[in-house]
C-alpha positions as CSV (number, residue, x, y, z in Angstrom):
1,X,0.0,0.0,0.0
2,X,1.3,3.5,-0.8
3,X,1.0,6.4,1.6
4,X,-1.5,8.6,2.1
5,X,-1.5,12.0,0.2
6,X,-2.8,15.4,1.3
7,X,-2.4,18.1,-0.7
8,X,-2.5,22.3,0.2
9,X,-2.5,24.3,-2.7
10,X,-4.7,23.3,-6.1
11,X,-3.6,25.0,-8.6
12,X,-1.6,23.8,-11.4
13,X,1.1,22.4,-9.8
14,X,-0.8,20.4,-7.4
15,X,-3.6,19.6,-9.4
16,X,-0.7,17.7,-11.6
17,X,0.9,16.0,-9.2
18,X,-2.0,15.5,-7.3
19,X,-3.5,13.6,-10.6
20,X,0.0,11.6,-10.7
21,X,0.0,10.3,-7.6
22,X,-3.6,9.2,-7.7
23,X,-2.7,7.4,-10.8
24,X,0.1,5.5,-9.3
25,X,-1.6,4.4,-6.5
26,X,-1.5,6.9,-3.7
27,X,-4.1,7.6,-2.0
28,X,-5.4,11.5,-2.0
29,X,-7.3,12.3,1.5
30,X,-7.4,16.1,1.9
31,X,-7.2,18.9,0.0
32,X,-6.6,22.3,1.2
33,X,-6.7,25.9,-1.3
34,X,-7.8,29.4,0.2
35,X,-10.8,28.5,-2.1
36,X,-12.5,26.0,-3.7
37,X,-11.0,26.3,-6.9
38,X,-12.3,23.9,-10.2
39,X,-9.4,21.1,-10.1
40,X,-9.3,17.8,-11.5
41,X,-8.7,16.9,-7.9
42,X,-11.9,17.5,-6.4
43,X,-13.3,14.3,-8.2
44,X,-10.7,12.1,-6.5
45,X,-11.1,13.7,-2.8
46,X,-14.0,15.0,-1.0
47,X,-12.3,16.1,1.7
48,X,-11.5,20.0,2.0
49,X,-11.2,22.1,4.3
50,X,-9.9,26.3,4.1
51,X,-7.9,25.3,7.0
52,X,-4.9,23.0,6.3
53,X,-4.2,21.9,9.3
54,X,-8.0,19.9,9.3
55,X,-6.8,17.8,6.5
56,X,-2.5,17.7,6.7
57,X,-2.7,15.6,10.1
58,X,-4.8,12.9,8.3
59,X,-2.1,11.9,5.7
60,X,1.4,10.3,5.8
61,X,2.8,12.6,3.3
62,X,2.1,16.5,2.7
63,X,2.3,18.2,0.0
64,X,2.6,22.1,0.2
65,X,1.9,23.3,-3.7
66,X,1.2,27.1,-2.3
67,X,3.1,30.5,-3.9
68,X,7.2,30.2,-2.5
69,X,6.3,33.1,-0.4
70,X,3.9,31.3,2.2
71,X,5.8,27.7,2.4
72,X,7.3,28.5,5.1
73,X,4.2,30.2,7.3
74,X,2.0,27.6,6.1
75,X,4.5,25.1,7.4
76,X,4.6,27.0,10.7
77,X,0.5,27.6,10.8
78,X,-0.1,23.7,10.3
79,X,2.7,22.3,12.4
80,X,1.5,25.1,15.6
81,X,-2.5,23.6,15.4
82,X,-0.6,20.2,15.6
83,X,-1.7,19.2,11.7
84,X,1.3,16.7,11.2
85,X,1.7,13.6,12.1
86,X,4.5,12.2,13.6
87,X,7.0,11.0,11.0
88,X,5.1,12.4,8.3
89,X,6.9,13.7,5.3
90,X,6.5,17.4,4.2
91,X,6.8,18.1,0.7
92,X,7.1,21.3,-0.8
93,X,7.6,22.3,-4.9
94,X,10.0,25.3,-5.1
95,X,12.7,25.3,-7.1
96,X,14.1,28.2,-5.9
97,X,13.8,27.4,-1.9
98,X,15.6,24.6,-0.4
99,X,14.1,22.0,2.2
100,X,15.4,23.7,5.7
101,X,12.5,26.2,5.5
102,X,11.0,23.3,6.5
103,X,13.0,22.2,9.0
104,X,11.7,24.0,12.1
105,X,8.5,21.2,11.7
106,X,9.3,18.8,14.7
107,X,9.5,15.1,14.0
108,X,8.5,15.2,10.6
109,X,11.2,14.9,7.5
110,X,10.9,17.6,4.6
111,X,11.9,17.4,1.1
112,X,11.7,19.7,-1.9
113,X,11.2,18.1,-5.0
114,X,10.9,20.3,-7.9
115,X,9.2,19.8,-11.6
116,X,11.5,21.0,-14.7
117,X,8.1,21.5,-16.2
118,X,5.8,24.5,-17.5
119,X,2.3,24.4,-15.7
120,X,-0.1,26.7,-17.1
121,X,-3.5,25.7,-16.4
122,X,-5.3,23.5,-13.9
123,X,-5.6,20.5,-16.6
124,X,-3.3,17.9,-15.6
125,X,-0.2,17.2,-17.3
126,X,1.6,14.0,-17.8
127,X,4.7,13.7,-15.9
128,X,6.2,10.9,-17.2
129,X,9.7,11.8,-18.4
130,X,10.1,14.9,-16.4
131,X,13.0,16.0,-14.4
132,X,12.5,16.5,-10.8
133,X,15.2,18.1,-8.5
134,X,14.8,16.4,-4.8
135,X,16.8,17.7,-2.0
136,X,16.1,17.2,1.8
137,X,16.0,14.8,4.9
138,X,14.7,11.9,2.7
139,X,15.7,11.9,-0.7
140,X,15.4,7.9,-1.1
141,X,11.7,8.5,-0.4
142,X,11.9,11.5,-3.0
143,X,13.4,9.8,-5.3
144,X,10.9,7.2,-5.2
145,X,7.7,9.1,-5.0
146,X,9.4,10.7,-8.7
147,X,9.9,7.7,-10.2
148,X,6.6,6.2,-8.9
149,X,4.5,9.3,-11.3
150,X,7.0,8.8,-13.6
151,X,9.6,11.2,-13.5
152,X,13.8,11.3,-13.6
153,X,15.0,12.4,-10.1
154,X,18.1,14.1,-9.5
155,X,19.8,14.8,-6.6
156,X,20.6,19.1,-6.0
157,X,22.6,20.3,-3.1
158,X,20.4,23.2,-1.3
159,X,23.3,26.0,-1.6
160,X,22.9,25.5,-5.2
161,X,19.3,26.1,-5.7
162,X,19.0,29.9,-6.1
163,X,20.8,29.6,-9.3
164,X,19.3,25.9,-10.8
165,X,15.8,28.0,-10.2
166,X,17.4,31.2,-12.1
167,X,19.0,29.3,-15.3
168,X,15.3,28.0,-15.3
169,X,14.1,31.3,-15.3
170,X,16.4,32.0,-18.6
171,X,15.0,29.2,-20.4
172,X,11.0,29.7,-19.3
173,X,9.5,32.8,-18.3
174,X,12.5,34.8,-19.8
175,X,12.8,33.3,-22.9
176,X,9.0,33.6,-23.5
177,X,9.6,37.8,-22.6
178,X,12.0,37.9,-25.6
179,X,9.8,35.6,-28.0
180,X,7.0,38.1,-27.2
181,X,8.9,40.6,-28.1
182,X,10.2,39.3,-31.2
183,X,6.2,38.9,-32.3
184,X,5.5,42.1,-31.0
185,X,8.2,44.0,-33.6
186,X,7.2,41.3,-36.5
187,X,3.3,42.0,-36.0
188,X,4.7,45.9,-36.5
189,X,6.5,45.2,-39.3
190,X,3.4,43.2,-40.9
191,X,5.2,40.0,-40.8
192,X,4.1,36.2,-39.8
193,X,4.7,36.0,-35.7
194,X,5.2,32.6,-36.5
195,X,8.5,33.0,-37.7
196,X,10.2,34.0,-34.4
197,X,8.7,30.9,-33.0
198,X,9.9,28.4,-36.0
199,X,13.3,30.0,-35.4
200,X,13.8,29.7,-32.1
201,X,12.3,25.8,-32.3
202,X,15.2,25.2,-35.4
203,X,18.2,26.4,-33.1
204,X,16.9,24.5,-30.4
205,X,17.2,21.7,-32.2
206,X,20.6,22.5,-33.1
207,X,21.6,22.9,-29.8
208,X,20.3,19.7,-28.5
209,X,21.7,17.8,-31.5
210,X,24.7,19.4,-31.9
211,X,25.8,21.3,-29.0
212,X,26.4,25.2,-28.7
213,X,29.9,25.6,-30.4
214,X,28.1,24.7,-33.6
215,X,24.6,27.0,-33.3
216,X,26.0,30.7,-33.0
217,X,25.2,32.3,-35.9
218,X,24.8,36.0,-36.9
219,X,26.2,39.1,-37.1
220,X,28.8,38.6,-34.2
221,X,29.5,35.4,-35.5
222,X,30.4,36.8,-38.8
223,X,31.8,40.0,-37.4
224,X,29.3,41.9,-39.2
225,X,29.8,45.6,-37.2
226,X,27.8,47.6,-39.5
227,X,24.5,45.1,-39.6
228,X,24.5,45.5,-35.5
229,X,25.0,49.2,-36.1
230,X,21.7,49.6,-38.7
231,X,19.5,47.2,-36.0
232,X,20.4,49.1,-33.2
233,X,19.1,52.2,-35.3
234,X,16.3,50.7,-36.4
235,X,14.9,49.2,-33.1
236,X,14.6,52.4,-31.9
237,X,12.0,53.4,-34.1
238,X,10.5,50.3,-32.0
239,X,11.1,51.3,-28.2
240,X,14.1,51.4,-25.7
241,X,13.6,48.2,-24.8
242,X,13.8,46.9,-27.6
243,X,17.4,48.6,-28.1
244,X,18.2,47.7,-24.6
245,X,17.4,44.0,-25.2
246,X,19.5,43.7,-28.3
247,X,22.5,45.3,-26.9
248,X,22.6,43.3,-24.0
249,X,22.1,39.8,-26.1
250,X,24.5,40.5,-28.7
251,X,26.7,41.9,-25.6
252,X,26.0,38.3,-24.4
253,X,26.8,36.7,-27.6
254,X,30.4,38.0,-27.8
255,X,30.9,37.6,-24.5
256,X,30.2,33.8,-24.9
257,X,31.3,33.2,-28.8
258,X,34.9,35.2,-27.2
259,X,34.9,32.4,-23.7
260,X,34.3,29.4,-26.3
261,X,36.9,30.4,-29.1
262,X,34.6,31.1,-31.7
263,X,35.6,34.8,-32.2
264,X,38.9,36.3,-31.0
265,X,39.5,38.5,-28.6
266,X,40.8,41.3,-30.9
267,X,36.7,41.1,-32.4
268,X,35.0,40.8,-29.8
269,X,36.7,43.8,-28.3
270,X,35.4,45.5,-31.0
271,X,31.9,44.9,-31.3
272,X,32.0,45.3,-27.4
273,X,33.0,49.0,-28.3
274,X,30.5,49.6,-31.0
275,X,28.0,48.1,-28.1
276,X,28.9,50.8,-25.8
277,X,31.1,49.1,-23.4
């Protein structure tokens, strides 16, 4: 028999993993939300309760799905009206906290185990194949509640999880900021928005396939000073940020072309000048 499951927080994140464990045999017996919100989860348990503590002290293991900055006061509300069992395992989601802001909960062991996944609406995702960072006082059990829904744990120290969660950042909520941008100018300009997207799918591809020596291309890549000069001019026809984006990713792009040997240092000094550095 699997554990026992209850879950505070059901929204996307916990509405997925909720799903998951259900599926692989746990058993869901509380749910807690600051409302009653329309998740997948609600046809699995009955039980709910505004309160978490009415529902956490039911279940082996507890799951805290809520924003990053109430994990920690949740965890303190719940364990002060006595809503954990002894031995229980608390669970919480961040990627960007580690597990000791769990730590002042009193015979109970605490894990983080993070989902290198995009959740962006309360339907359930599958979670098969996904990587999970898992980090804590338990990580055998963490590492088996991952591979039980499917996923590929791997171990993260917790002094290194500020900047795991930030690299993320670069390639999710960051990356979409520039794509939007990109189909912002292109819709301007009267063109397909599509073809920022198809573009950024192709290097993608490249990258995985081939690495990132062989997908630079470009003007730095090619040394091409006056194409950077005539964009710069025309993006500010566009707006500041647009300007200030560019500089700073083709300042990025020499920066890393120059690290890896792809241009020299005598070019890349260069466009760094015509850059404004």
């Amino acid at each position: 028999m699997k554990e026992t499951v209850a879950i505070v927080g059901t929204g996307r994140v916990g509405t997925s993993i909720g799903v998951a464990l259900c599926s692989a045999g746990y058993r869901i017996i509380g749910l807690s939300s600051r409302g009653k919100k329309d998740s997948p989860l609600f046809s699995v348990c009955k039980n709910f309760s505004i309160k978490p503590y009415e529902v956490t002290g039911l279940a082996d293991i507890v799951f805290l799905t809520v924003p990053d900055d109430v994990i920690e006061d949740v965890c303190r509300k719940i364990a002060r009206f006595g809503g954990f069992k002894d031995s229980s395992l608390v669970i919480h989601t961040s990627g960007a906290l580690s597990s000791d802001i769990l730590s002042s909960v009193e015979g109970c062991r605490y894990l983080s185990i993070h989902p290198v996944k995009l959740f962006t609406s309360l339907c359930p995702v599958s979670l098969k194949g996904v990587y999970f960072s898992v980090e804590g006082s338990d990580t055998d059990t963490g590492i088996r509640i991952v591979k039980d829904i499917g996923g590929i744990p791997f171990l993260i120290n917790r002094e290194d999880k500020l900047l795991y969660h930030a690299v993320l950042s670069f390639s999710s909520s960051h990356l979409t900021g520039l794509i939007g941008l990109e189909v912002s100018i292109l819709e301007r300009a009267g063109l397909d928005k599509r073809l920022a997207i198809l573009l950024a799918q192709d290097t993608l591809k490249n990258i995985d396939k081939d690495g990132v020596m062989t997908s630079f291309a470009g003007p730095v890549r090619r040394i091409d000073k006056g194409t950077i000069k005539k964009e710069i001019e025309a993006l500010k026809g566009v707006s500041r940020i647009a300007v200030d984006t560019y500089r700073l990713l083709t300042r990025l792009s020499v920066y890393v072309e120059s690290e890896l040997g792809i241009i020299n240092k005598k070019d890349a000094d260069s466009l760094m000048e015509i850059l404004g550095v």
